[in-house]
MARPATOR-732318 format. One record per residue (C-alpha): residue number from 1; residue in three letters; chain; y, x, z. Coordinates in Angstrom, 2 decimals, padded with zeros to 5 digits. Layout:
N
<site seq="NUM" type="Ala" mol="A" yy="Y" xx="X" zz="Z"/>
...
***
This chain:
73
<site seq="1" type="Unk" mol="A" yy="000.00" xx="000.00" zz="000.00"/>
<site seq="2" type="Unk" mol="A" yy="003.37" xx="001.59" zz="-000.82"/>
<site seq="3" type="Unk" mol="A" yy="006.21" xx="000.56" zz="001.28"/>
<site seq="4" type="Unk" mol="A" yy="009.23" xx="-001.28" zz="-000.41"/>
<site seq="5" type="Unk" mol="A" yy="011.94" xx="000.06" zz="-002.70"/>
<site seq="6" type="Unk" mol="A" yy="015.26" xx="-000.12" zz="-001.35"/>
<site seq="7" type="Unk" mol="A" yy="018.53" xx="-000.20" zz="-003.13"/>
<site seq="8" type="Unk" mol="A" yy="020.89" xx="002.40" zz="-002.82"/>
<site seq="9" type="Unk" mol="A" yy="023.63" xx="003.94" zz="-004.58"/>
<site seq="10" type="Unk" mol="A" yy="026.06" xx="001.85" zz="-003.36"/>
<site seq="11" type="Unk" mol="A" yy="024.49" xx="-000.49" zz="-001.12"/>
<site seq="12" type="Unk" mol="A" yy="026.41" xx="-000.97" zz="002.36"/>
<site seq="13" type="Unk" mol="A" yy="025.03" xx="-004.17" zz="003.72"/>
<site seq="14" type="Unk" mol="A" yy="021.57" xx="-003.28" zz="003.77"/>
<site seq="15" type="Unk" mol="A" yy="020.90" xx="-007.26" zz="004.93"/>
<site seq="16" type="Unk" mol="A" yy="021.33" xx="-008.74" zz="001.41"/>
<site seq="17" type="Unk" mol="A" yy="019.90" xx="-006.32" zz="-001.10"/>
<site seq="18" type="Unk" mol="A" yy="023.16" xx="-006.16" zz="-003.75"/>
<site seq="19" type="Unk" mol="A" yy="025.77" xx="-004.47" zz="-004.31"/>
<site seq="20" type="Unk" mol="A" yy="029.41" xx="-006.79" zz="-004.60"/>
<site seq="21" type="Unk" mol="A" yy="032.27" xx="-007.43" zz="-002.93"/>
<site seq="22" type="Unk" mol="A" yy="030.50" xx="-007.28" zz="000.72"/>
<site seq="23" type="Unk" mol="A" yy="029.63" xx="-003.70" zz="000.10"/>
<site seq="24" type="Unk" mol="A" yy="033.00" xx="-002.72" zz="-000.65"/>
<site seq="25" type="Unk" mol="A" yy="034.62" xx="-004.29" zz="002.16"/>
<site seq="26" type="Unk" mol="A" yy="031.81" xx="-001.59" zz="004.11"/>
<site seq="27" type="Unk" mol="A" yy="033.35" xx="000.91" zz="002.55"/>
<site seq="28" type="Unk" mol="A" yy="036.49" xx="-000.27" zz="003.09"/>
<site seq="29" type="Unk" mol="A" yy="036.38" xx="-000.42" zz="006.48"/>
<site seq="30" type="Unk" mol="A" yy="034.85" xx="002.55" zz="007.34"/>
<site seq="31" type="Unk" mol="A" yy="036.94" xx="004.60" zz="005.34"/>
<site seq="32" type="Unk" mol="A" yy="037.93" xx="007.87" zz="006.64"/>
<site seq="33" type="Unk" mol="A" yy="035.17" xx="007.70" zz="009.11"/>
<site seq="34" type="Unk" mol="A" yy="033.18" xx="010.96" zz="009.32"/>
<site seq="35" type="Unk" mol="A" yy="030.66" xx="009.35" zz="011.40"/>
<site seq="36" type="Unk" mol="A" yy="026.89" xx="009.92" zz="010.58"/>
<site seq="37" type="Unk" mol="A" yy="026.32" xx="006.20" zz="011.48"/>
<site seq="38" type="Unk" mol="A" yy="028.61" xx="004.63" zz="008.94"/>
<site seq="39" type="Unk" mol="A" yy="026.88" xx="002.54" zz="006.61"/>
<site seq="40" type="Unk" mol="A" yy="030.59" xx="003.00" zz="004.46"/>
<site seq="41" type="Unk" mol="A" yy="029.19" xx="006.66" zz="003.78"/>
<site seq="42" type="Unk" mol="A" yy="026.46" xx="005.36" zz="000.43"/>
<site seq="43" type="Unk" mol="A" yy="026.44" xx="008.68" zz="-000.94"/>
<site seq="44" type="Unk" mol="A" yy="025.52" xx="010.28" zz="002.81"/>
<site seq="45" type="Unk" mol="A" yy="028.22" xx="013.16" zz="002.05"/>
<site seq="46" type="Unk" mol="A" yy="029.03" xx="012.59" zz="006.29"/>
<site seq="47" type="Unk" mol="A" yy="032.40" xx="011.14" zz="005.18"/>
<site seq="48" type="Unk" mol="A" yy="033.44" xx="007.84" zz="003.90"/>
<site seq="49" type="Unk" mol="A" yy="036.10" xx="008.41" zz="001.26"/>
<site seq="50" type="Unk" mol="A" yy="036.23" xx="007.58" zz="-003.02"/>
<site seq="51" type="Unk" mol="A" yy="033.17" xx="008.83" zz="-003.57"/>
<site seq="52" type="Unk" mol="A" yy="031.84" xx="006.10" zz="-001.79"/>
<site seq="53" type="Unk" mol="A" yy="033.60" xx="003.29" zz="-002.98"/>
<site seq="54" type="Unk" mol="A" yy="033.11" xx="004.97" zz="-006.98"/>
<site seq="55" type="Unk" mol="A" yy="029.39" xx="004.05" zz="-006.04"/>
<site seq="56" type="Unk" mol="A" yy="029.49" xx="000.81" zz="-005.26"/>
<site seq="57" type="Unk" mol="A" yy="032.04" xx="-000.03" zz="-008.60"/>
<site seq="58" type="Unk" mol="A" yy="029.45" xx="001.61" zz="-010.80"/>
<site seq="59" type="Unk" mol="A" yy="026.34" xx="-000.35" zz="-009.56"/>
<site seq="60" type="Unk" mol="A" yy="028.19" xx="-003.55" zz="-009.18"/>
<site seq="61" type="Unk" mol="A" yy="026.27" xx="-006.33" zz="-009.27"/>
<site seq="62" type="Unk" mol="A" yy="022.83" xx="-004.17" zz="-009.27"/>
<site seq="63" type="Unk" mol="A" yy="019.95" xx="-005.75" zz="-007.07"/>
<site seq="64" type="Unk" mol="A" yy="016.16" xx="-004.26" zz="-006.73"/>
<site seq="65" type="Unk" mol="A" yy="015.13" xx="-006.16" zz="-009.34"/>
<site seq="66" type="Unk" mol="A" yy="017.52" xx="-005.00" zz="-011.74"/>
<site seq="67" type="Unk" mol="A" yy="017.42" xx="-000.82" zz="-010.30"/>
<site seq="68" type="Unk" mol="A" yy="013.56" xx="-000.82" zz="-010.26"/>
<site seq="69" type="Unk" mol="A" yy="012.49" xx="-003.74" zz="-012.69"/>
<site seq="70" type="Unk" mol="A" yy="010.79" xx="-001.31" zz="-015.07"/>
<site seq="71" type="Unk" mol="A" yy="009.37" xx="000.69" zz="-011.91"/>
<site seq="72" type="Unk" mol="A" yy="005.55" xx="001.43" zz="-011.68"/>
<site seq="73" type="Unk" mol="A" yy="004.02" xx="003.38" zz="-009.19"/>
***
């Protein structure tokens, strides 16, 4: 049995399993933070900053299905 796929590049809220506007308001609100903890930080760099926030604007939108549709393990 292999465990599930998550979604990340840009995923914040790790409760609903896309990346929109929820994500960004993560990032948002953690910016600046250079805490380990910070679920703002989707690039795990140990800052939340532009980086971040590039992330979750490029895989807007993007669920499991659609990152690992094709998948096969």
């Amino acid at each position: 049995t292999l465990t599930s796929l998550q979604l990340k590049g840009g995923n914040a809220n790790w409760t609903d399993n896309i990346i929109d506007s929820g994500d960004a308001g993560v990032v948002g609100g953690g910016w600046g933070s250079t805490d380990i903890n910070n679920n703002g930080d989707v690039n795990f760099s140990g800052a939340v900053d532009i980086l971040d926030l590039s992330l979750v604007g490029a895989n807007y939108n993007m669920t499991s299905a659609s990152a690992y549709g094709s998948w096969t393990p």
